[in-house]
N, C-alpha and C positions, 0 to 999 in steps of 0.2 A: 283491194280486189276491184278490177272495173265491172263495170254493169251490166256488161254481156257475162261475166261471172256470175254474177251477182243471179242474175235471170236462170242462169243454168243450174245452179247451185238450188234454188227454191223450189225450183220444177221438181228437180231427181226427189228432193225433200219432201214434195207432197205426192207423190209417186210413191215413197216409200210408208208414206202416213195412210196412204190408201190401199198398201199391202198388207200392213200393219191390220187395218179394218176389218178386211178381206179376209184374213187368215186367224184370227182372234177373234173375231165378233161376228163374222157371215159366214165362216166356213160351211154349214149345213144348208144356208139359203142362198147364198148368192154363190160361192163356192162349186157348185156343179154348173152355176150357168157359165163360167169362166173358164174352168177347168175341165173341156168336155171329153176329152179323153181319159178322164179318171172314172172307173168305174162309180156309179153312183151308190154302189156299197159300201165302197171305201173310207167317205164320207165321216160317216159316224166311227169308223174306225181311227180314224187320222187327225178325230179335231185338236186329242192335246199338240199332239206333231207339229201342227198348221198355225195352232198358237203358237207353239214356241218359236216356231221361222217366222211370223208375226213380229214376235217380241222382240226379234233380232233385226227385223226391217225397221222398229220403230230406232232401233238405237242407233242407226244406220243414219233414220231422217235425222233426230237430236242433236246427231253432230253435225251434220251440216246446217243445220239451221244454227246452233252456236255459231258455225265460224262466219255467219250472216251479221252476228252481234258483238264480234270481239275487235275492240276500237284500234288496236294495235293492224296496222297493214299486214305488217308480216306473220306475224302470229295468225291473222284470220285468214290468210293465203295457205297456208300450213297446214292448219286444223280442219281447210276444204280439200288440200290435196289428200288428206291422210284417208279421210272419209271416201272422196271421190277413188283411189285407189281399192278401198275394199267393196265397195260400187262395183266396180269390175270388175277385180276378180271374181266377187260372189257371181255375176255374173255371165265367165266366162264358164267359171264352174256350173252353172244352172243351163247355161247351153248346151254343153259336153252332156250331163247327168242328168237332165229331166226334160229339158223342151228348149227350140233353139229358138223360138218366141222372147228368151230372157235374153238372148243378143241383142234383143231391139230395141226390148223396154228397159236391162239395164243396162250393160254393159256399152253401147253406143254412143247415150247419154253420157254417162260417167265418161267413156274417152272425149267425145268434146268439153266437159267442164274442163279435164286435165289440160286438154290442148289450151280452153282457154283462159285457165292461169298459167300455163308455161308460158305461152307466145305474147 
């Protein structure tokens, strides 16, 4: 993997360590100042929710930070495309079904890591 990889790949990764944060751990406090279009009732209604999509951003970062770590070229090209692909789609999906804000922070991201292990 080159190093513009490599850069793109660790970014998305603490991006998603920061979602992970966000939605697991700040949901009540930081959570409405992010999220301003969520009624701020909801909040407390939503925290297990907010974790769980947390917990799935964490495993999201895991893997791409593995494929940061795995000595084989090919195998760690692999293991970021596979990552970086569900980067995307999650969201593509997050655009469509809750804010089109997740176009930017993930899905745009994730297509240039793609672009820049394909090319």
């Amino acid at each position: 993997m080159n190093l513009l990889s490599q850069i793109i790949v660790a970014f998305i990764a603490i991006v998603h360590v920061y979602i992970l944060w966000l939605e697991m751990f700040a949901w009540l406090t930081r959570g409405p100042q992010v999220f301003r279009s969520i009624p701020a009732d909801l909040f407390e209604k939503t925290k297990v929710m907010a974790a769980n999509q947390g917990l799935y951003n964490g495993f999201l970062a895991a893997g791409l930070f593995w494929s940061l770590f795995i000595s084989d070229a090919n195998w760690s090209k692999n293991v970021a495309l596979f990552f970086l692909i569900c980067v995307f789609v999650a969201g593509i999906y997050g655009a469509f079904t809750a804010s089109r804000r997740i176009l930017y922070v993930q899905a745009v991201p994730a297509a240039l890591g793609i672009l820049s292990l394909v090319f």
